[in-house]
C-alpha positions, -999 to 999 in steps of 0.1 A, spaced: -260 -82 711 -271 -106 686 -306 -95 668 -337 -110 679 -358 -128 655 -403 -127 656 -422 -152 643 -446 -158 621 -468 -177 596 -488 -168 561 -519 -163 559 -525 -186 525 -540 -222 529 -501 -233 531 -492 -213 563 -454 -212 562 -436 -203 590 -407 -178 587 -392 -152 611 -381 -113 607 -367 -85 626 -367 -45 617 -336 -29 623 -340 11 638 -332 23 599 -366 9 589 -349 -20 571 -369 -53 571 -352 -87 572 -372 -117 566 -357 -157 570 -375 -180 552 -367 -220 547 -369 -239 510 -374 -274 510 -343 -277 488 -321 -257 507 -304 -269 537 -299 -235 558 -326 -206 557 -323 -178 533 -324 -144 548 -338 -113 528 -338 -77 531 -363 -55 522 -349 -19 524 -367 11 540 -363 25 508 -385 -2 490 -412 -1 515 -415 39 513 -426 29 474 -447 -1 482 -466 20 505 -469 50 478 -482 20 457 -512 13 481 -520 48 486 -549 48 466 -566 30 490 -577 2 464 -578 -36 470 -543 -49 458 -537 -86 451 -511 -104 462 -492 -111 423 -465 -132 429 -471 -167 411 -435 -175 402 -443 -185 366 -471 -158 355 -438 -135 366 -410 -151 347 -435 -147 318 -447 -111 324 -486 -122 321 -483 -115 362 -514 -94 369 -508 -61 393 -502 -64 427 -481 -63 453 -454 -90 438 -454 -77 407 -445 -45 423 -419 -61 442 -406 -79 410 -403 -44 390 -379 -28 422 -359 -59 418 -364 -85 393 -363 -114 411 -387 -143 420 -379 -151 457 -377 -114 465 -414 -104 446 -422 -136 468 -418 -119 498 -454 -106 491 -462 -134 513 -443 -128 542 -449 -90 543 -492 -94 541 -492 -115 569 -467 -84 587 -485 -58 577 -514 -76 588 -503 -83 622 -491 -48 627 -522 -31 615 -506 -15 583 -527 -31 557 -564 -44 561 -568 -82 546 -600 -96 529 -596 -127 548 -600 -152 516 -568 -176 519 -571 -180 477 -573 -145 458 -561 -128 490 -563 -90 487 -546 -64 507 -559 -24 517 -537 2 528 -547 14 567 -522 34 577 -493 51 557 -471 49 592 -457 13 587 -427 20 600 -437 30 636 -465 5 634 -445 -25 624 -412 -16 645 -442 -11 676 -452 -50 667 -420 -61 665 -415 -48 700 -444 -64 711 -437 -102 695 -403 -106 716 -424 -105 749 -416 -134 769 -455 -144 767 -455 -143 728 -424 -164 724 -440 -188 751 -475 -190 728 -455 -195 698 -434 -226 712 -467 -242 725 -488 -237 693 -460 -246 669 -438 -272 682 -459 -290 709 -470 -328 700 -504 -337 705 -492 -366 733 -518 -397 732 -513 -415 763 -510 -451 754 -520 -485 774 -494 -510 784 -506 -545 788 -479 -558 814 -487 -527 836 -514 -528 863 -551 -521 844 -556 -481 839 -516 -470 842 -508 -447 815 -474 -445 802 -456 -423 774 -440 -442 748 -400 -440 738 -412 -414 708 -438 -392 735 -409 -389 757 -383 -380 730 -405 -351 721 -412 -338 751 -371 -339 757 -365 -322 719 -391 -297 729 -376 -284 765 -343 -283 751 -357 -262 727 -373 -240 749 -345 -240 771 -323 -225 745 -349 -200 736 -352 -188 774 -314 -185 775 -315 -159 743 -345 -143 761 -325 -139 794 -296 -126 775 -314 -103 756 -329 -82 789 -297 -85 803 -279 -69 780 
């Protein structure tokens, strides 16, 4: 059976969409999209890795977030939690993952966020991210969280629109209303089919 992928968005002012999965080894795969890139680029984030971020927060102190792509390059990169990630591998994209793993951690009540979309800041809650994050994982592929995310992300705000040669009052969709709402039930059509044949397997 092919893996099932949550979704989610960042908590900075640009909220980016991406997706992830946790595999049963505590491994955590996260599939991002850069604007210069035509296919997504998939990361993984070893178990291994995660036992030493979360040693990292154990001191229960505010961490920032660290991972400004040039301040990193350069070394001036202030401590945090990309910097961290950038000394376990030195690599930009992967220290960016800082991102991407707040807004998890967030969600799956592993870290405790100050709520400030500039300077965010992230506390340790509890050292059990595994179970936690495997637990809201779990909980994201229900059929009523998949439905929530299709409506909130991909659903057009339809204006119904006047035609003149109609009798006064109809309302009528235009060409590009109705191409939407087509684009968006094939969509969700394909995503029921992976639902379906994920319970059935």
């Amino acid at each position: 059976m092919a893996a099932s992928w949550s979704r989610s968005k960042t908590l900075g002012t640009k909220q980016k969409v991406f997706s992830w999965r946790i595999d049963s080894r505590g491994n955590l795969f996260i599939k991002r999209k850069f604007r210069k890139n035509r296919f997504p680029r998939i990361d993984k984030i070893s178990c291994r890795h995660l036992d030493r971020l979360c040693e990292f927060m154990q001191d229960r102190e505010w961490k920032t977030l660290a991972n400004n792509a040039a301040k990193l390059c350069m070394g001036t990169e202030k401590d945090g939690i990309g910097k961290f990630l950038y000394k376990l591998r030195s690599e930009v994209s992967y220290a960016q993952l800082s991102s991407q793993l707040g807004a998890i951690f967030y969600q799956a009540g592993v870290w405790e966020w100050n709520e400030q979309k500039r300077g965010m800041k992230f506390l340790l809650l509890s050292e059990n991210w595994q179970e936690k994050t495997t637990e809201c994982y779990r909980n994201s592929l229900s059929p009523e969280n998949e439905a929530a995310f299709f409506d909130n992300v991909l659903e057009p705000v339809l204006e119904p629109v006047l035609e003149p040669e109609l009798e006064p009052g109809k309302i009528v969709k235009s060409k590009k209303q109705q191409k939407q709402e087509e684009q968006i039930e094939v969509i969700q059509k394909i995503e029921q089919m992976k639902l379906s044949a994920f319970f059935r397997d």
